[in-house]
C-alpha positions in Angstrom: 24.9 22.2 35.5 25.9 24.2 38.9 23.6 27.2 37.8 21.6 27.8 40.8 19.7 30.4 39.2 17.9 27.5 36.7 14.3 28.0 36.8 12.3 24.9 36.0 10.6 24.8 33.0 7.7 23.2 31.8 7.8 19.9 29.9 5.5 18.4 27.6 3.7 15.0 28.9 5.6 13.8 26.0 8.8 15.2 27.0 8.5 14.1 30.4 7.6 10.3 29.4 10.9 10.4 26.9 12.7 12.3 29.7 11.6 9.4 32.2 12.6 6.0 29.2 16.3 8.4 29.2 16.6 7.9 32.7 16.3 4.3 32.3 19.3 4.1 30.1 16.9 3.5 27.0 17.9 4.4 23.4 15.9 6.6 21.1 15.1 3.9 19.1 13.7 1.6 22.2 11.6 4.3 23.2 10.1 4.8 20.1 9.7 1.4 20.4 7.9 1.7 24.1 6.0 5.1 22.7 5.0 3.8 19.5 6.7 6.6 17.4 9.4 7.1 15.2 13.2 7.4 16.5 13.6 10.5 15.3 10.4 12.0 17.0 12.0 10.8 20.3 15.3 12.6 19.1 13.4 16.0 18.1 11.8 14.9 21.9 15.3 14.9 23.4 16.6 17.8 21.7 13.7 19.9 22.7 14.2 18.7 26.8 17.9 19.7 26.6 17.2 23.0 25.0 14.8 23.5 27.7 17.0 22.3 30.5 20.1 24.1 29.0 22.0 21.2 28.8 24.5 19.3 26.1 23.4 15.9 27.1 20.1 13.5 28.2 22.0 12.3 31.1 22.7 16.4 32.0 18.3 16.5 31.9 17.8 13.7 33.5 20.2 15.1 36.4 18.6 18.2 36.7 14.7 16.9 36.4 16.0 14.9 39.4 17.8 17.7 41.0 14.4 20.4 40.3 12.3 17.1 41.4 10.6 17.7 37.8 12.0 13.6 38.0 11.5 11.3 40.9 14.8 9.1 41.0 14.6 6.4 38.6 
């Protein structure tokens, strides 16, 4: 996560309202709960966000949406 060469990239509005329920310490499952959708939507979500960020973890997105202020601090 020290690249300083990471260029933001574009999120989906649904990616950045899963990447925002993450930051809150929420589960898949609650924020399918909060989005009305399916678990595994919010998982193919996720997956999609760390791909994106280049990252092997939701709290390793959530740091560097904060860090590329793609994230204000939850």
């Amino acid at each position: 996560m020290g690249d300083s060469t990471f260029v933001p990239t574009r999120l989906t509005p649904r990616e950045e309202q899963v990447l925002l329920w993450c930051a809150y310490g929420k589960s898949s499952w609650e924020i399918g709960q909060i989005l009305g959708c399916k678990e595994s939507t919010v998982n193919f979500h996720v997956s999609n966000i760390m791909r994106k960020f280049d990252v092997p973890t939701r709290v390793g997105a959530v740091i560097k949406a904060i860090r590329y202020g793609l994230l204000a601090e939850a």
